[in-house]
N, C-alpha and C positions, 0 to 999 in steps of 0.2 A: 797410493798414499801410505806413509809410514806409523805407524803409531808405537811412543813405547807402551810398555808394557802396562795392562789396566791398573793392578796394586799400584802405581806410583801415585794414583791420582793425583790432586791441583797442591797438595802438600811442597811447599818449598824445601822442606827437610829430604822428604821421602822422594821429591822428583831429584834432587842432589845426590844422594846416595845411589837413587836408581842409574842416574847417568855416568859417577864419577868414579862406583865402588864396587855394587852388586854386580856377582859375578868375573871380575877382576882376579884372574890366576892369581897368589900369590902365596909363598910356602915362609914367609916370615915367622917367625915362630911368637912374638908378641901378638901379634894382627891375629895370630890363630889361635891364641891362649884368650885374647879379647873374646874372640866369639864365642870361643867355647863359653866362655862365663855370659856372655850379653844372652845368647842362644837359648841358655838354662834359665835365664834369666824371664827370659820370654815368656816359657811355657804358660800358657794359661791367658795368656796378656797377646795386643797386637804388639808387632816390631815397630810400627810409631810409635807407642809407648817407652818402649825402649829407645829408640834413637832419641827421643826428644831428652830423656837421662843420659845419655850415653856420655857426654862432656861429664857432667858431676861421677860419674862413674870412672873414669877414668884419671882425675881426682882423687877422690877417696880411699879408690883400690892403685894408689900409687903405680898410675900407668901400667895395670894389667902385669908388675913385676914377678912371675910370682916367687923369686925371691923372698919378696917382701911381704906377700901375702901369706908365706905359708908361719910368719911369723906371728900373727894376728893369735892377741889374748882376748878375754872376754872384756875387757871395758873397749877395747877397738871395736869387737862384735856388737858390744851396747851403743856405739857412737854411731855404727851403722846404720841398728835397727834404729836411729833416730833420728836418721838423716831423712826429711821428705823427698830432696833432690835423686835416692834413687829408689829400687823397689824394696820395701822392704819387708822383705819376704823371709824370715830365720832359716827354713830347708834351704832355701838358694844362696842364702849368703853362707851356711854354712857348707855347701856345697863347694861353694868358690873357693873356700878356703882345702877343702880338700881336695878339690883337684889341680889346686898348685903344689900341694904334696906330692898329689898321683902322677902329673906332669913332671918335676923334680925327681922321681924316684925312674920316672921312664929315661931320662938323662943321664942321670947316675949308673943305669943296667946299661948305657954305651948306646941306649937306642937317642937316635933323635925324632923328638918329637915331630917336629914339622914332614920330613920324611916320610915316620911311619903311618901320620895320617894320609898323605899322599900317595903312602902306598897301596890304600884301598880301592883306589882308580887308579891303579899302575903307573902313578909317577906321570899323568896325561890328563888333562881336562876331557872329561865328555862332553863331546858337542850334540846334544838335542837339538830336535828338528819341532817342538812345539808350535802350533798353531793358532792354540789358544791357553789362555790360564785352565782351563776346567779338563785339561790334559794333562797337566803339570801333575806327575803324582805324588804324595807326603811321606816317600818311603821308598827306597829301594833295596836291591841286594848289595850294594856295598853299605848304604847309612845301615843295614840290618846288619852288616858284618861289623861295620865301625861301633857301632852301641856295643853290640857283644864283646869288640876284642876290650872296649874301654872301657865298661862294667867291671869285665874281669882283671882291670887292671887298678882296679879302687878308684874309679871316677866315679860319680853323681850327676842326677840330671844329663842324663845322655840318652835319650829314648831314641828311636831310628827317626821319630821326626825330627827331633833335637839335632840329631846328626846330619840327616841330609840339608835342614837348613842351614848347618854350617858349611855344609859342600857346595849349596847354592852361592851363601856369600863368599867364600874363599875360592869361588873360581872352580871349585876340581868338575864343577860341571855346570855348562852353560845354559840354560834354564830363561834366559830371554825370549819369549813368542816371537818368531819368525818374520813378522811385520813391523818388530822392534829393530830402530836404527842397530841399534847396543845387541844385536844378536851378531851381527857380521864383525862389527869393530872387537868385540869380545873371543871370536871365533880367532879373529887374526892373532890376539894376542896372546891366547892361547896355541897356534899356530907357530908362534916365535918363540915360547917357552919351551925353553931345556928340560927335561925328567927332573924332578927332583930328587 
């Protein structure tokens, strides 16, 4: 018998996400600008928490533009902090607003973002072979490389947990337990995904 994966528990939000998203290759560069900020957003907090925000979030921070975020003055930042709908945390939302700079300025040097993060796993999804969640580790040598290269690249909120759970949700590595339907069907789509 199949089971997904335990974190999803009886949650409608978090069983939806776990079936339709987590894990899910994808090198869009919005969808990975979103995490990065939801991700940071996290720290300290569960990612229920955060998904049950993540609508008003993507509202407020005008679609994860960040265009438009790196515009953000202090009465926007005030509007934030007073918004209940999302966390409001002033290191993280000021955060956010810097690393839509740091992402902007990675564009402008001719790098593309979605790419360079990609490039941390070689332009390939890792496919793990976990068994169980208590396998699953909160850190690897690539999220230890990614936090490093994106520290030094004037990002915020990017610890190697920070990072690899954005490598979990954007796919670059498949992280479903074994006895998860969503391990094989993930596997395949990553299997049909081109390098980025």
């Amino acid at each position: 018998m199949t089971e997904r994966c335990a974190w999803a528990g009886n949650d409608p939000l978090y069983v939806h996400y776990h079936d339709t998203e987590w894990g899910v290759p994808t090198d869009d560069a919005r969808t990975l600008f979103e995490f990065l900020v939801l991700e940071g957003a996290q720290a300290g907090l569960s990612w229920i928490t955060v998904l049950r925000k993540r609508e008003r979030y993507r509202a407020v921070f005008d679609g994860f533009d960040p265009e438009r975020i790196v515009r953000y003055d202090d009465a926007k930042k005030a509007d934030l902090l007073a918004d209940p709908g999302i966390i409001r945390n002033r290191a993280k939302i000021d955060a956010a607003i810097l690393n839509a700079r740091a992402w902007l300025d990675l564009r402008d040097a001719g790098i593309d973002p979605a790419a360079w993060l990609w490039g941390f796993v070689d332009g390939r999804p890792v496919q793990n072979a976990f068994a169980a969640l208590a396998e699953i580790p909160a850190t690897t040598p690539q999220s230890d490389a990614m936090s490093k290269a994106l520290k030094a690249r004037g990002f915020k909120f990017v610890g190697s947990t920070i990072c690899y759970a954005l490598m979990q949700a954007a796919g670059m590595t498949n992280d479903h337990v074994v006895t998860c339907p969503r391990h094989r069907e993930v596997a395949e789509l990553a299997r049909l995904r081109s390098p980025a």
